[in-house]
VONU-183846 format. One line per 5 residues: number of its first residue (from 1); their letters; for each residue y, x, z of N, C-alpha, C, O. Coordinates in nm, 3 decimals. Layout:
// VONU-183846
NUM = A = Y X Z Y X Z Y X Z Y X Z  ...
***
This chain:
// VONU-183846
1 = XXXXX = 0.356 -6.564 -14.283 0.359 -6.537 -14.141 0.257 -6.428 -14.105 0.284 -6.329 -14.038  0.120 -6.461 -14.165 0.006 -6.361 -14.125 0.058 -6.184 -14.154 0.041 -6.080 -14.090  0.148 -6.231 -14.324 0.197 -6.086 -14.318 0.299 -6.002 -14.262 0.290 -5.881 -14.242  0.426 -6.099 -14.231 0.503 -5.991 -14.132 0.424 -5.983 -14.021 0.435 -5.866 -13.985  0.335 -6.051 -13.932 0.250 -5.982 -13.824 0.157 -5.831 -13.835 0.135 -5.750 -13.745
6 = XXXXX = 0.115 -5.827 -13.978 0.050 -5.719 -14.002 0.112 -5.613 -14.038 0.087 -5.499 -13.997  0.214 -5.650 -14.135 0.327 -5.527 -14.164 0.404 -5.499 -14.045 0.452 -5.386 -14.055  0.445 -5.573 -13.903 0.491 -5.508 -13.780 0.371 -5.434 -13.706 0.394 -5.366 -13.606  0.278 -5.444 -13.744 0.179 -5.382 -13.691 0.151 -5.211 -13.755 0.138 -5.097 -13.710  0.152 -5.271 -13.864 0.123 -5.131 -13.941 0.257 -5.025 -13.876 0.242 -4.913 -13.829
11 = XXXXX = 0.398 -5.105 -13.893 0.528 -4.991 -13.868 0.481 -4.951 -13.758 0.489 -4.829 -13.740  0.429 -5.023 -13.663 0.398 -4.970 -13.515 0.284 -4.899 -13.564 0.327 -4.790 -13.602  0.195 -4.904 -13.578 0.110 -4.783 -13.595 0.141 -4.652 -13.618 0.137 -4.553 -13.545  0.184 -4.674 -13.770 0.280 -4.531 -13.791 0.367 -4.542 -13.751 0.416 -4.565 -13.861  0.437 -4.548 -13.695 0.555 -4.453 -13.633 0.474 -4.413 -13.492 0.525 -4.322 -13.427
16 = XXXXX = 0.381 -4.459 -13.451 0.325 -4.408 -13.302 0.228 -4.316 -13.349 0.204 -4.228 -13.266  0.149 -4.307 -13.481 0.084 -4.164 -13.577 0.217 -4.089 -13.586 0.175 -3.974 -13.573  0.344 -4.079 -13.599 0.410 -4.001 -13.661 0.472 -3.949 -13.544 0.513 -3.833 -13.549  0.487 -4.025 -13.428 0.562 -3.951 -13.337 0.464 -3.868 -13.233 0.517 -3.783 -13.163  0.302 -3.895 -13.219 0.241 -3.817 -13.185 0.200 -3.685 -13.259 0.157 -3.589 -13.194
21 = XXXXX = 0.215 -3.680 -13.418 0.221 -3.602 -13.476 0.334 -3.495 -13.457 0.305 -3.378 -13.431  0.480 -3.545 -13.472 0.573 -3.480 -13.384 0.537 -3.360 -13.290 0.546 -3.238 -13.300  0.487 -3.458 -13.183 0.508 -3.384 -13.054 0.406 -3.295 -13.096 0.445 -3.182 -13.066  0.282 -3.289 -13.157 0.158 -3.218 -13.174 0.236 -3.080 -13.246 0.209 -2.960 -13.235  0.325 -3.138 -13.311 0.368 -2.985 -13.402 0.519 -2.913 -13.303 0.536 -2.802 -13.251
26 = XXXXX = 0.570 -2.985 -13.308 0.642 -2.947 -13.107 0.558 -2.834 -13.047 0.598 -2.717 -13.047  0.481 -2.857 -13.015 0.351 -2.815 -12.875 0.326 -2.685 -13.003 0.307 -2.580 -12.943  0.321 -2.666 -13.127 0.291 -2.552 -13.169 0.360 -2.447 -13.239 0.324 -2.356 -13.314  0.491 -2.495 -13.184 0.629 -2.410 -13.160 0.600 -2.275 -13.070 0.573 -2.258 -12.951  0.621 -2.173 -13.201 0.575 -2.031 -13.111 0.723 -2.008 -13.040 0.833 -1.984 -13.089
31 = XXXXX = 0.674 -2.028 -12.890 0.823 -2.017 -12.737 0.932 -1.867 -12.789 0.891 -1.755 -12.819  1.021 -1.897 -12.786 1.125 -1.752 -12.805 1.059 -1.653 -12.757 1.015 -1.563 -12.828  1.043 -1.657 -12.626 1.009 -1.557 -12.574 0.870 -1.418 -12.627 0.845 -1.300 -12.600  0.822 -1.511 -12.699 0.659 -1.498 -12.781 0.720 -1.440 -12.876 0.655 -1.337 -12.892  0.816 -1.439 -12.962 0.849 -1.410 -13.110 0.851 -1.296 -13.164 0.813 -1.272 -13.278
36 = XXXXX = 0.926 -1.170 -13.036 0.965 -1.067 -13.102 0.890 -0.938 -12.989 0.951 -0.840 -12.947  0.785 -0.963 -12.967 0.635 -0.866 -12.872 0.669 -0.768 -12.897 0.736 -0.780 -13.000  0.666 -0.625 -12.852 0.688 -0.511 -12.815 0.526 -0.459 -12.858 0.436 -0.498 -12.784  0.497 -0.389 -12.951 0.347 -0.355 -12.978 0.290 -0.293 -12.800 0.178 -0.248 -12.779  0.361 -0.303 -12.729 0.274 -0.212 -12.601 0.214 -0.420 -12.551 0.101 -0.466 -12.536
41 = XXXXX = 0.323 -0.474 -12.544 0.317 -0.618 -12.531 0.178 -0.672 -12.582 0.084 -0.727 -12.523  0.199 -0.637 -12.719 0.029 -0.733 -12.802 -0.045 -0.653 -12.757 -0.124 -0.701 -12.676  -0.052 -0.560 -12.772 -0.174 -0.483 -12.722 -0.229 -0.515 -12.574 -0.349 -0.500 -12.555  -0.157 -0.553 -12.482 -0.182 -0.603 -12.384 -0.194 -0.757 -12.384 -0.225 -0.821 -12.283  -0.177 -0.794 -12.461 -0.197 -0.959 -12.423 -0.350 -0.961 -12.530 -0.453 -1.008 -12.483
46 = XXXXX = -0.348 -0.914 -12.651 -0.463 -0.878 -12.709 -0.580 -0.850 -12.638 -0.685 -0.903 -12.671  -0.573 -0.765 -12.534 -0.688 -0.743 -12.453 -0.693 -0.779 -12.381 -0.801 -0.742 -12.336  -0.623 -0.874 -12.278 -0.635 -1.021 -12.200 -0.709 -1.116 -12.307 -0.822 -1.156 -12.280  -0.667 -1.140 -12.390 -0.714 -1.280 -12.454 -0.855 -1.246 -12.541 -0.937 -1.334 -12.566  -0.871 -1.124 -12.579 -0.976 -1.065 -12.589 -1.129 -1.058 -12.459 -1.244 -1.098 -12.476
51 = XXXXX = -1.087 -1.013 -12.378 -1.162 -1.043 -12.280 -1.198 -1.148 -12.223 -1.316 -1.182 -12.214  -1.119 -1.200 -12.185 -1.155 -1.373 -12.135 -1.218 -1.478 -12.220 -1.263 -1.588 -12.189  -1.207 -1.391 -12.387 -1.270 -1.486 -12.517 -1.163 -1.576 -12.547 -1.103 -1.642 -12.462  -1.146 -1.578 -12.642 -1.063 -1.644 -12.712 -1.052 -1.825 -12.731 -0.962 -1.905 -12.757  -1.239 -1.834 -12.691 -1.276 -1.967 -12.686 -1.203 -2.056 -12.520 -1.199 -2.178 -12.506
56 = XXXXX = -1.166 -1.978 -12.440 -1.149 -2.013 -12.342 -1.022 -2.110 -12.342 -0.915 -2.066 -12.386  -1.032 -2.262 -12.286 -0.913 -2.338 -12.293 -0.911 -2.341 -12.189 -0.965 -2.451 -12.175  -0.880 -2.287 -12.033 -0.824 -2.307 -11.884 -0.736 -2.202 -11.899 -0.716 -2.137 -12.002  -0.670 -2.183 -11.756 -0.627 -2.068 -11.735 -0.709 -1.960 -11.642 -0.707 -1.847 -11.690  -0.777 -1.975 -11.525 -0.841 -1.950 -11.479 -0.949 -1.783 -11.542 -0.949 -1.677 -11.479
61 = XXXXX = -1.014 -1.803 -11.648 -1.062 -1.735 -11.783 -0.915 -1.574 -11.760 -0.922 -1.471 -11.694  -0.828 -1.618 -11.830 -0.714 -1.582 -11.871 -0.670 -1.467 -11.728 -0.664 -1.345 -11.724  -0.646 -1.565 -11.632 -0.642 -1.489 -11.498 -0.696 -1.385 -11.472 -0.646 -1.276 -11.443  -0.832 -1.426 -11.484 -0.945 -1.314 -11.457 -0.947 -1.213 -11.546 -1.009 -1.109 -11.522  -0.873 -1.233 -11.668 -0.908 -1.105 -11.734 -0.783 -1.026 -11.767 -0.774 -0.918 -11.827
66 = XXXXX = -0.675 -1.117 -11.706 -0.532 -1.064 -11.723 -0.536 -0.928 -11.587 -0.482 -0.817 -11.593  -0.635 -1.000 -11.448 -0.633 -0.856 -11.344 -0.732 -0.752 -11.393 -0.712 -0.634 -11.369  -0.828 -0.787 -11.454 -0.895 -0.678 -11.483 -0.842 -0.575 -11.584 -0.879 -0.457 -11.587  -0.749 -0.632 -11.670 -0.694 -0.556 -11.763 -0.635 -0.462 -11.699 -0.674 -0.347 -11.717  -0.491 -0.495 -11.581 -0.414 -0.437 -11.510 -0.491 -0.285 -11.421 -0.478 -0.163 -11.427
71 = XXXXX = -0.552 -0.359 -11.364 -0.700 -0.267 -11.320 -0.725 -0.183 -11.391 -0.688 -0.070 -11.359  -0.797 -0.203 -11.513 -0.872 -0.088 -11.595 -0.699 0.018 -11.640 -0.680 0.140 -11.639  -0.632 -0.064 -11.664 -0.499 0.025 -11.702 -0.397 0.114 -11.612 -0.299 0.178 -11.651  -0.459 0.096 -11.459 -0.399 0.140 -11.383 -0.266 0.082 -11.346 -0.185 0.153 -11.285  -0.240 -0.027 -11.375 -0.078 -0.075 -11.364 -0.077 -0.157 -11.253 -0.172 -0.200 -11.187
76 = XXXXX = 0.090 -0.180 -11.235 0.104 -0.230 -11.097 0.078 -0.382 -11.133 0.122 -0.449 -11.226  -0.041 -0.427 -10.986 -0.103 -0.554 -10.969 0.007 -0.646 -10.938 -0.012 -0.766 -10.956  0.150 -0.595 -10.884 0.274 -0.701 -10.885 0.358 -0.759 -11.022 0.448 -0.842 -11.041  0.289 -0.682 -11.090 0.383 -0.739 -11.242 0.373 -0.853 -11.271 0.277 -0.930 -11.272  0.521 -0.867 -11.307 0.500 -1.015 -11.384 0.541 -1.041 -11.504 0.514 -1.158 -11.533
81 = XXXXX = 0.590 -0.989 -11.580 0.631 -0.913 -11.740 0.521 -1.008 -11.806 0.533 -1.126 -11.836  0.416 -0.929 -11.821 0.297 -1.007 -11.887 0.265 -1.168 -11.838 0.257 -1.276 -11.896  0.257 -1.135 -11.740 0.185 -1.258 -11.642 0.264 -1.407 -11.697 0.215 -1.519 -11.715  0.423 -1.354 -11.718 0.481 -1.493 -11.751 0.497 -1.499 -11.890 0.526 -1.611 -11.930  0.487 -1.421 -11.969 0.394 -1.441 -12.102 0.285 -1.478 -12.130 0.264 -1.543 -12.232
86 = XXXXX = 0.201 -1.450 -12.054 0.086 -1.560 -12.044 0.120 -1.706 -12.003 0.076 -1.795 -12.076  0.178 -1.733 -11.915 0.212 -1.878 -11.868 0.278 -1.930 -12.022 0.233 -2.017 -12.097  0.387 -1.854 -12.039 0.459 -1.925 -12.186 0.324 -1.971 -12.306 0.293 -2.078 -12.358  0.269 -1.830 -12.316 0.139 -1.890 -12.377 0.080 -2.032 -12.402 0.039 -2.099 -12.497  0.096 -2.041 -12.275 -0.051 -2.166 -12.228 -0.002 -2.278 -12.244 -0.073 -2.378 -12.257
91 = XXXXX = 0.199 -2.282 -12.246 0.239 -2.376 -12.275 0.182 -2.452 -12.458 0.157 -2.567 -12.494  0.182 -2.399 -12.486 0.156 -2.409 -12.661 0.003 -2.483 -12.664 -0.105 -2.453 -12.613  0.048 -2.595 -12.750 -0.060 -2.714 -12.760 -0.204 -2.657 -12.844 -0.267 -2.732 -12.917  -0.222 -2.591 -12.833 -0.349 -2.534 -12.927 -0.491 -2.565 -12.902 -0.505 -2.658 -12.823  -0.556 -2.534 -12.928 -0.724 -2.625 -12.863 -0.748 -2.491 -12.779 -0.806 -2.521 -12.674
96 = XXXXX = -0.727 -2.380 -12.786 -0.777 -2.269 -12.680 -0.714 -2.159 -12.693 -0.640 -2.155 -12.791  -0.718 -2.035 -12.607 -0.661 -1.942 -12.580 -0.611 -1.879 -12.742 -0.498 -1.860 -12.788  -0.762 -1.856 -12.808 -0.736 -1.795 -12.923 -0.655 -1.834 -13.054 -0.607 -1.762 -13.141  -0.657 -1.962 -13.039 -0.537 -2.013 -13.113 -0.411 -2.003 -13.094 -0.331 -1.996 -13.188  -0.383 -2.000 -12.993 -0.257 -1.986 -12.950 -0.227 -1.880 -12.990 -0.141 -1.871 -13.077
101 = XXXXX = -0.299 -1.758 -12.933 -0.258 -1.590 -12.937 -0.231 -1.576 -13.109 -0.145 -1.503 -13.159  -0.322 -1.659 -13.182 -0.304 -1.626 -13.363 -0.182 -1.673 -13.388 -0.084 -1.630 -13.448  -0.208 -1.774 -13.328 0.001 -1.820 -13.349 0.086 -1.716 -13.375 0.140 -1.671 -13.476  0.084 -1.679 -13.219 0.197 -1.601 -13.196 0.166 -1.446 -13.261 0.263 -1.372 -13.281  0.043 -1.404 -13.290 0.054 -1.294 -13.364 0.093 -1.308 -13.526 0.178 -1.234 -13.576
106 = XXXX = 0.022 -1.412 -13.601 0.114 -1.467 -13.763 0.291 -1.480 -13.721 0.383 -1.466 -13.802  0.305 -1.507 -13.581 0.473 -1.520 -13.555 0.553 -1.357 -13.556 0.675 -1.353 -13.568  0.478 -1.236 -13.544 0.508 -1.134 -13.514 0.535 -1.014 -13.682 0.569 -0.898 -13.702  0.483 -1.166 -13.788 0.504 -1.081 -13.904 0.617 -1.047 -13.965 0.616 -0.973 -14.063
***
């Protein structure tokens, strides 16, 4: 008796390790949209995620250095090209900005 209680315990364990594992590798699914960057593209998201530091896990960080980029580049402050490449970004489960961006640049090989 003691042991089917422990062996239903254990299946429940793992399978609730395996399906959070799942979703963890889910979440680090580089988004379609991310896959096939336009070198004018990395270069610009490069120096967003560059600037704001790579260590940065908000978005906020990201924001701030996504207008200054636009700014220093002279481009129009209405774009949203980049902007929702960044959002796709942020979707991706990574511990911070800079992980993510390595993702998707090892995704660009």
């Amino acid at each position: 008796m003691g042991t089917s209680q422990v062996e239903g315990v254990n299946t429940f364990v793992t399978y609730r390790f395996h399906d959070k594992l799942a979703m963890s590798q889910d979440s680090l699914v580089v988004p379609a949209e991310l896959r096939e960057l336009t070198p004018e593209e990395v270069d610009f998201l490069d120096a967003v995620i560059s600037r704001a530091g790579p260590a940065a896990t908000t978005f906020l960080p990201i924001l701030k250095a996504y207008s200054t980029v636009l700014e220093e580049r002279q481009m129009d402050p209405q774009e949203t090209i980049y902007y929702a490449k960044l959002l796709k970004l942020g979707t991706m489960g990574c511990r911070n900005w800079g992980d993510r961006w390595e993702l998707v640049r090892q995704s660009q090989l």
